[in-house]
N, C-alpha and C positions, 0 to 999 in steps of 0.2 A: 445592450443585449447581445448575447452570442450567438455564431450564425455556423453552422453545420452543414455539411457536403453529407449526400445519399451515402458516402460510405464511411464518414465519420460513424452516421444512425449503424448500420451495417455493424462497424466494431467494437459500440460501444453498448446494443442490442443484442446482437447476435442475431438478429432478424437480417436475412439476407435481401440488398439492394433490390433485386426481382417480385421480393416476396412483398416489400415496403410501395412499392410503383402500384400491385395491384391492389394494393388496400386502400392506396389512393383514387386509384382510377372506380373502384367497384364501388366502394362503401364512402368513400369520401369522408375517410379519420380523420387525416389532415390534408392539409392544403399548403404545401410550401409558397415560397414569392420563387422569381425566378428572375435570373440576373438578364444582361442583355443579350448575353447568347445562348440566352433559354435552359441555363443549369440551375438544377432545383438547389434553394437555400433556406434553408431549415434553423428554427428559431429553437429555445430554450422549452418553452410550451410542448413545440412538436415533441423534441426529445423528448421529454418527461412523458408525453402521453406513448410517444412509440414503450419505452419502458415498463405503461404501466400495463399496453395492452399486449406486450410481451410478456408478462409475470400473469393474465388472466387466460390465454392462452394455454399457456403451459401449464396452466389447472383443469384443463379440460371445457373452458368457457368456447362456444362459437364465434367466429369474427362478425358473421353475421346478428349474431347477441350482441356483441361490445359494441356494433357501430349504433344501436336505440338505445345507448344509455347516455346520459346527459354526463356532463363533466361532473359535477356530484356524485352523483350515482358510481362512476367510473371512482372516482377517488377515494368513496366510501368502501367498493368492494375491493380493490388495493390494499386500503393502510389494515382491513381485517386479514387478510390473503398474507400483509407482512408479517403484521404480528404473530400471526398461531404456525406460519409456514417455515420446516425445516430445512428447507430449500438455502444453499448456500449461496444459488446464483438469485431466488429472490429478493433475500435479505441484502446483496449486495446492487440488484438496480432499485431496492425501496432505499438504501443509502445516497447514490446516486443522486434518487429525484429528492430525497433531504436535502442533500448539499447545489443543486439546481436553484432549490427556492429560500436556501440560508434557513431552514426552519431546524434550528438547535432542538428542541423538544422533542421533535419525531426522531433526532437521528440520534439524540443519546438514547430513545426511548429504546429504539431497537440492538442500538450496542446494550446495553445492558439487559434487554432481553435478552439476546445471542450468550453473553457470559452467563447470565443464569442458567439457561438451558444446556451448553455445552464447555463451560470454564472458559477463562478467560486465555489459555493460552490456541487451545481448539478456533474459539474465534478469530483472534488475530493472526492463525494462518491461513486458514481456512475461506473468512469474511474481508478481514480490513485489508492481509496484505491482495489476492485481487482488486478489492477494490482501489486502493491506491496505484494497481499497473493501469487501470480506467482511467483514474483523473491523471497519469501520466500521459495516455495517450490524448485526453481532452486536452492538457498544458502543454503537450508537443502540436497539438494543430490550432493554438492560440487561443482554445473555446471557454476554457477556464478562465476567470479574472484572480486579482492577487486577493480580493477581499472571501471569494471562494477558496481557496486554497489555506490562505490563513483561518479559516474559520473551521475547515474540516481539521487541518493541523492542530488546532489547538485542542478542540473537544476530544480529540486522538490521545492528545499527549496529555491532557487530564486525567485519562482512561489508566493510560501507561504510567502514572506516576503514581497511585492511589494502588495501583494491580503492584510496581515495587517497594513500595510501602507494607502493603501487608505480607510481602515473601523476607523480609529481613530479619523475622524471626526463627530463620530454620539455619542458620551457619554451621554447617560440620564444623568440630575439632578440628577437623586434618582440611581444612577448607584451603583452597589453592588462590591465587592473587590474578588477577586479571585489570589490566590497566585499556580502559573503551573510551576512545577517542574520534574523530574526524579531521580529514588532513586540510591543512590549511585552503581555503576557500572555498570549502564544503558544508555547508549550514542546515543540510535536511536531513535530522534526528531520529525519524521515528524509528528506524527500523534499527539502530543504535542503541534506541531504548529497548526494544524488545529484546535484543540479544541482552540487555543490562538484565532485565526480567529472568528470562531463561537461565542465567550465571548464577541468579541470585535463588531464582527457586530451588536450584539441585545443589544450593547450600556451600555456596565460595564469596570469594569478598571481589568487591569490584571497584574499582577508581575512574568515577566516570568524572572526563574532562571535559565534552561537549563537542562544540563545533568549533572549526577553524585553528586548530593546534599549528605553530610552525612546528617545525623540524626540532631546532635545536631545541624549546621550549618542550618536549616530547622528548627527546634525548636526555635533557637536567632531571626533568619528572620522573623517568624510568630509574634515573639512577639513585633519587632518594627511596622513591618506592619500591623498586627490585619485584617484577611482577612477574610470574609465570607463565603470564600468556599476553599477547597483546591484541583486541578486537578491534577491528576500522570499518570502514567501507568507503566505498564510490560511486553517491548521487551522481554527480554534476559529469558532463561529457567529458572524458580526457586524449588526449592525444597522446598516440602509442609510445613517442618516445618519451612524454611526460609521466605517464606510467614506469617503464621500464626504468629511469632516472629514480621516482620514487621508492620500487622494491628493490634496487640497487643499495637504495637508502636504507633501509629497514633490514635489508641480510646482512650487511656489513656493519651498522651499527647494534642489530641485536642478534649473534650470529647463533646463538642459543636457546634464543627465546623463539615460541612459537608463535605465528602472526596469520591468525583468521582474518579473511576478510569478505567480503558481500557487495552487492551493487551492480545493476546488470551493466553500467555503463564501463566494468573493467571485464564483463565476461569475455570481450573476443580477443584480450590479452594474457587470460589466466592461465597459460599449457608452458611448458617448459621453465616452469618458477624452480627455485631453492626450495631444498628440502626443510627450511619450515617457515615458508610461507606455504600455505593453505585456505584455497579458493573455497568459500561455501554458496552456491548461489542461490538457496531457499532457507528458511529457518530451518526446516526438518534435516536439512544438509550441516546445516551447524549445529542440532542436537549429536545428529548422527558421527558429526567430526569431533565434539564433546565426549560422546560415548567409547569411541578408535582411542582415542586417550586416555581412558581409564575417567574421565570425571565426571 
Protein backbone atom coordinates (compact mmCIF):
# COMPACT_ATOMS: atom_id res chain seq x y z
CA UNK A 1 0.00 0.00 0.00
CA UNK A 2 1.12 3.61 -0.74
CA UNK A 3 1.33 6.20 1.84
CA UNK A 4 0.96 10.03 1.05
CA UNK A 5 2.11 13.24 2.99
CA UNK A 6 -0.89 16.18 3.54
CA UNK A 7 0.68 17.85 0.71
CA UNK A 8 1.16 15.10 -1.61
CA UNK A 9 -3.33 14.99 -0.90
CA UNK A 10 -2.90 18.96 -1.44
CA UNK A 11 -1.34 18.40 -5.17
CA UNK A 12 -2.77 15.87 -6.26
CA UNK A 13 -6.42 17.22 -5.16
CA UNK A 14 -6.18 20.44 -5.25
CA UNK A 15 -7.69 20.56 -1.93
CA UNK A 16 -5.61 22.65 0.10
CA UNK A 17 -3.52 21.05 3.19
CA UNK A 18 -5.70 23.66 5.74
CA UNK A 19 -8.86 22.96 4.02
CA UNK A 20 -8.12 18.78 4.29
CA UNK A 21 -7.07 19.15 8.47
CA UNK A 22 -10.63 20.55 8.91
CA UNK A 23 -12.50 18.09 7.24
CA UNK A 24 -10.67 15.78 9.33
CA UNK A 25 -10.88 17.33 12.44
CA UNK A 26 -14.92 18.45 11.82
CA UNK A 27 -16.45 15.76 9.99
CA UNK A 28 -14.12 12.96 10.38
CA UNK A 29 -13.82 11.93 6.40
CA UNK A 30 -10.79 10.42 7.05
CA UNK A 31 -8.57 9.50 9.65
CA UNK A 32 -4.84 9.34 8.63
CA UNK A 33 -2.21 7.00 10.91
CA UNK A 34 0.41 9.02 12.06
CA UNK A 35 4.14 8.48 12.21
CA UNK A 36 6.26 8.83 15.51
CA UNK A 37 6.56 12.29 15.26
CA UNK A 38 2.90 12.78 14.80
CA UNK A 39 2.95 13.58 10.66
CA UNK A 40 -0.11 12.70 9.19
CA UNK A 41 0.24 9.58 6.65
CA UNK A 42 -2.20 8.93 4.41
CA UNK A 43 -3.08 5.59 2.54
CA UNK A 44 -4.51 4.89 -0.92
CA UNK A 45 -8.24 4.72 0.40
CA UNK A 46 -7.75 8.31 1.88
CA UNK A 47 -6.57 9.63 -1.48
CA UNK A 48 -9.23 8.08 -3.57
CA UNK A 49 -11.86 9.49 -1.09
CA UNK A 50 -10.01 12.98 -0.62
CA UNK A 51 -10.77 12.88 -4.75
CA UNK A 52 -13.88 11.81 -4.80
CA UNK A 53 -15.16 14.25 -2.14
CA UNK A 54 -13.17 16.76 -4.18
CA UNK A 55 -15.18 16.16 -7.53
CA UNK A 56 -18.70 16.26 -5.13
CA UNK A 57 -17.77 19.47 -3.93
CA UNK A 58 -17.13 21.04 -6.84
CA UNK A 59 -20.76 20.09 -7.94
CA UNK A 60 -22.12 22.00 -5.36
CA UNK A 61 -22.57 18.96 -2.77
CA UNK A 62 -22.19 20.26 1.09
CA UNK A 63 -19.22 18.68 3.26
CA UNK A 64 -21.56 18.45 5.75
CA UNK A 65 -23.82 16.05 3.18
CA UNK A 66 -20.78 14.00 1.96
CA UNK A 67 -19.50 13.26 5.53
CA UNK A 68 -23.55 10.91 6.04
CA UNK A 69 -22.95 9.19 3.24
CA UNK A 70 -21.68 5.81 3.55
CA UNK A 71 -18.69 4.64 1.26
CA UNK A 72 -21.32 3.29 -1.26
CA UNK A 73 -23.37 5.85 -1.43
CA UNK A 74 -20.14 8.15 -1.74
CA UNK A 75 -19.00 5.89 -4.75
CA UNK A 76 -22.30 5.64 -6.28
CA UNK A 77 -22.74 9.51 -6.62
CA UNK A 78 -19.08 9.81 -8.06
CA UNK A 79 -18.86 7.12 -10.93
CA UNK A 80 -22.59 8.99 -12.01
CA UNK A 81 -20.84 12.71 -11.45
CA UNK A 82 -17.99 11.10 -13.74
CA UNK A 83 -19.70 9.79 -16.36
CA UNK A 84 -22.17 12.62 -17.46
CA UNK A 85 -19.61 15.50 -16.13
CA UNK A 86 -17.77 17.82 -18.64
CA UNK A 87 -15.42 18.69 -16.20
CA UNK A 88 -11.94 18.17 -17.38
CA UNK A 89 -10.48 18.23 -13.87
CA UNK A 90 -13.20 15.53 -12.91
CA UNK A 91 -12.83 13.31 -15.47
CA UNK A 92 -9.14 13.37 -14.58
CA UNK A 93 -9.41 12.69 -10.43
CA UNK A 94 -12.39 9.82 -11.63
CA UNK A 95 -9.14 8.56 -13.86
CA UNK A 96 -6.95 8.81 -10.82
CA UNK A 97 -9.11 6.88 -8.56
CA UNK A 98 -9.34 4.04 -11.77
CA UNK A 99 -5.83 3.66 -11.72
CA UNK A 100 -5.58 3.89 -7.55
CA UNK A 101 -7.86 0.66 -7.57
CA UNK A 102 -6.27 -0.99 -11.09
CA UNK A 103 -10.02 -1.10 -12.20
CA UNK A 104 -9.42 -1.36 -16.23
CA UNK A 105 -13.32 -1.01 -17.01
CA UNK A 106 -13.98 2.21 -15.30
CA UNK A 107 -11.14 3.82 -16.73
CA UNK A 108 -11.33 2.84 -20.47
CA UNK A 109 -14.94 3.32 -19.68
CA UNK A 110 -14.37 7.15 -19.19
CA UNK A 111 -11.61 7.45 -21.82
CA UNK A 112 -13.77 6.40 -24.32
CA UNK A 113 -16.47 8.50 -22.95
CA UNK A 114 -14.21 11.69 -22.99
CA UNK A 115 -13.35 10.66 -26.88
CA UNK A 116 -16.82 10.26 -27.80
CA UNK A 117 -17.94 13.38 -26.41
CA UNK A 118 -15.11 15.54 -27.34
CA UNK A 119 -12.67 13.57 -30.10
CA UNK A 120 -9.97 11.92 -29.35
CA UNK A 121 -7.38 14.40 -29.73
CA UNK A 122 -9.37 17.18 -27.32
CA UNK A 123 -9.08 14.45 -24.81
CA UNK A 124 -5.54 13.61 -24.75
CA UNK A 125 -4.64 17.12 -24.33
CA UNK A 126 -7.03 18.38 -22.33
CA UNK A 127 -7.70 14.86 -19.88
CA UNK A 128 -4.70 12.31 -20.26
CA UNK A 129 -1.90 14.52 -20.70
CA UNK A 130 -2.78 16.41 -17.03
CA UNK A 131 -3.39 13.40 -15.96
CA UNK A 132 -0.10 11.87 -16.62
CA UNK A 133 1.71 15.16 -14.96
CA UNK A 134 -0.34 13.52 -11.62
CA UNK A 135 0.95 10.16 -11.79
CA UNK A 136 4.27 12.05 -12.44
CA UNK A 137 4.13 13.67 -9.43
CA UNK A 138 2.57 10.41 -7.56
CA UNK A 139 6.04 8.33 -9.39
CA UNK A 140 8.19 11.33 -8.27
CA UNK A 141 7.24 11.10 -4.38
CA UNK A 142 7.32 7.11 -4.68
CA UNK A 143 3.35 6.58 -4.29
CA UNK A 144 2.78 4.88 -7.55
CA UNK A 145 3.95 1.16 -7.93
CA UNK A 146 5.33 -0.10 -11.33
CA UNK A 147 2.26 -2.50 -11.73
CA UNK A 148 0.25 0.99 -11.56
CA UNK A 149 2.00 2.68 -13.96
CA UNK A 150 2.24 -0.14 -16.45
CA UNK A 151 -1.27 -0.69 -16.25
CA UNK A 152 -2.40 3.04 -16.96
CA UNK A 153 0.46 2.87 -19.66
CA UNK A 154 -0.81 0.38 -21.55
CA UNK A 155 -4.73 1.01 -21.63
CA UNK A 156 -3.19 4.64 -22.83
CA UNK A 157 -1.33 3.15 -25.54
CA UNK A 158 -4.15 0.83 -26.54
CA UNK A 159 -6.10 4.11 -26.97
CA UNK A 160 -3.19 5.67 -28.96
CA UNK A 161 -2.74 2.80 -31.34
CA UNK A 162 -6.37 2.18 -32.43
CA UNK A 163 -6.94 6.53 -32.56
CA UNK A 164 -3.39 5.90 -35.44
CA UNK A 165 -4.88 3.24 -37.00
CA UNK A 166 -7.93 4.90 -38.00
CA UNK A 167 -6.08 8.47 -39.08
CA UNK A 168 -3.85 6.48 -41.80
CA UNK A 169 -6.35 6.97 -44.10
CA UNK A 170 -6.09 10.58 -44.82
CA UNK A 171 -2.19 10.99 -46.42
CA UNK A 172 -1.75 14.17 -48.49
CA UNK A 173 -0.12 13.86 -52.04
CA UNK A 174 2.38 16.43 -50.98
CA UNK A 175 2.56 14.65 -47.46
CA UNK A 176 6.10 15.60 -45.77
CA UNK A 177 8.28 12.56 -43.92
CA UNK A 178 8.73 12.75 -40.32
CA UNK A 179 11.17 10.22 -38.62
CA UNK A 180 9.71 9.91 -34.32
CA UNK A 181 12.09 8.48 -32.25
CA UNK A 182 13.41 8.25 -28.47
CA UNK A 183 17.09 8.80 -27.45
CA UNK A 184 18.77 6.07 -26.27
CA UNK A 185 17.56 5.21 -22.62
CA UNK A 186 14.39 6.82 -22.91
CA UNK A 187 11.52 4.23 -22.82
CA UNK A 188 8.14 6.45 -21.96
CA UNK A 189 6.25 6.54 -25.38
CA UNK A 190 3.05 8.04 -24.77
CA UNK A 191 3.46 11.39 -25.66
CA UNK A 192 5.68 10.08 -28.89
CA UNK A 193 2.70 8.50 -29.95
CA UNK A 194 0.55 11.22 -29.82
CA UNK A 195 2.70 13.56 -31.59
CA UNK A 196 2.84 10.16 -34.12
CA UNK A 197 -1.26 10.68 -33.95
CA UNK A 198 -1.14 14.45 -34.57
CA UNK A 199 1.59 13.96 -38.07
CA UNK A 200 -0.58 11.45 -39.11
CA UNK A 201 -4.00 12.98 -38.85
CA UNK A 202 -3.05 16.35 -40.66
CA UNK A 203 -2.00 13.82 -43.35
CA UNK A 204 2.04 13.16 -43.63
CA UNK A 205 4.02 9.90 -43.24
CA UNK A 206 5.77 9.03 -40.29
CA UNK A 207 8.66 6.45 -39.29
CA UNK A 208 8.15 5.74 -35.94
CA UNK A 209 11.16 3.92 -34.20
CA UNK A 210 10.19 3.72 -30.63
CA UNK A 211 12.26 3.96 -27.64
CA UNK A 212 15.85 3.76 -26.87
CA UNK A 213 17.38 4.67 -30.46
CA UNK A 214 21.46 5.07 -30.22
CA UNK A 215 22.75 7.76 -32.07
CA UNK A 216 24.57 6.18 -34.72
CA UNK A 217 21.51 3.52 -35.35
CA UNK A 218 19.43 7.20 -35.83
CA UNK A 219 22.00 8.67 -37.92
CA UNK A 220 22.01 4.98 -40.60
CA UNK A 221 17.98 5.29 -40.31
CA UNK A 222 17.83 9.03 -41.40
CA UNK A 223 20.04 8.43 -44.08
CA UNK A 224 18.00 5.57 -45.85
CA UNK A 225 14.91 7.44 -45.01
CA UNK A 226 15.86 11.04 -45.66
CA UNK A 227 12.87 12.59 -43.43
CA UNK A 228 11.92 16.18 -43.26
CA UNK A 229 11.40 16.55 -39.96
CA UNK A 230 12.71 14.67 -36.90
CA UNK A 231 10.29 14.33 -33.44
CA UNK A 232 11.93 13.13 -30.05
CA UNK A 233 11.51 13.99 -26.58
CA UNK A 234 12.85 13.92 -23.04
CA UNK A 235 11.09 11.66 -20.37
CA UNK A 236 13.80 10.56 -18.19
CA UNK A 237 15.94 13.37 -15.99
CA UNK A 238 19.08 14.67 -17.92
CA UNK A 239 21.99 16.41 -16.95
CA UNK A 240 22.61 19.83 -18.56
CA UNK A 241 25.78 18.89 -20.08
CA UNK A 242 24.16 15.50 -21.34
CA UNK A 243 21.58 17.48 -23.10
CA UNK A 244 23.81 20.03 -24.58
CA UNK A 245 26.25 16.98 -25.91
CA UNK A 246 23.15 15.45 -27.32
CA UNK A 247 21.54 18.73 -29.59
CA UNK A 248 25.30 19.15 -30.45
CA UNK A 249 24.53 15.83 -31.85
CA UNK A 250 21.47 16.37 -33.80
CA UNK A 251 22.51 20.14 -35.37
CA UNK A 252 25.60 18.84 -36.67
CA UNK A 253 24.52 15.67 -37.93
CA UNK A 254 21.29 16.84 -39.34
CA UNK A 255 22.15 20.57 -39.95
CA UNK A 256 19.09 20.88 -42.32
CA UNK A 257 16.72 18.97 -40.89
CA UNK A 258 14.23 20.21 -38.50
CA UNK A 259 14.08 18.70 -34.90
CA UNK A 260 11.02 19.11 -32.54
CA UNK A 261 11.26 18.04 -29.37
CA UNK A 262 9.11 17.78 -25.87
CA UNK A 263 9.45 16.68 -22.34
CA UNK A 264 9.44 18.94 -19.36
CA UNK A 265 12.61 17.11 -18.07
CA UNK A 266 14.76 19.25 -21.00
CA UNK A 267 12.47 22.50 -20.56
CA UNK A 268 15.23 24.29 -18.34
CA UNK A 269 17.76 23.78 -21.12
CA UNK A 270 15.64 24.67 -24.26
CA UNK A 271 16.72 28.76 -24.68
CA UNK A 272 19.68 29.38 -26.86
CA UNK A 273 19.20 26.11 -29.26
CA UNK A 274 20.24 26.11 -33.27
CA UNK A 275 18.05 27.29 -35.45
CA UNK A 276 16.33 24.13 -36.20
CA UNK A 277 16.02 22.62 -33.16
CA UNK A 278 12.70 23.53 -31.73
CA UNK A 279 11.49 23.16 -28.24
CA UNK A 280 7.61 22.37 -28.06
CA UNK A 281 6.50 22.02 -24.47
CA UNK A 282 2.73 21.17 -24.85
CA UNK A 283 1.02 19.21 -27.77
CA UNK A 284 -0.81 22.44 -28.79
CA UNK A 285 2.90 24.10 -28.99
CA UNK A 286 3.63 21.32 -31.44
CA UNK A 287 0.42 21.80 -33.54
CA UNK A 288 1.13 25.21 -33.23
CA UNK A 289 5.13 24.68 -34.40
CA UNK A 290 3.44 22.25 -37.18
CA UNK A 291 1.25 25.05 -38.36
CA UNK A 292 4.75 28.08 -38.38
CA UNK A 293 5.90 25.48 -40.98
CA UNK A 294 3.31 25.41 -43.29
CA UNK A 295 2.15 21.56 -42.30
Amino acid sequence: MAHYTIHDLEQLSGIKAHTIRIWEKRYGLIKPERTCTNIRIYSDNDLKKILNISLLNRHGFRISKIAGLSEEELNEKVLLLSQHSHSYGDQIDALTSAMIELDDERFYQLLSSSIMRIGFEETFIHVIYPFLDKVGILWQAGTINPAQEHFISNLIRQKLIVAIDGALIHQKTSARKFLLYLPEGEMHELGLLFYQYLIIRRGHKTLYLGPSVPQKDLAEISRHYQPDYLVSFFVTQIEPKEFRQYIDFISSSFPSTPFFFSGQQAAPYAESLPDNIIYCPTPVAFTQALQKAGI
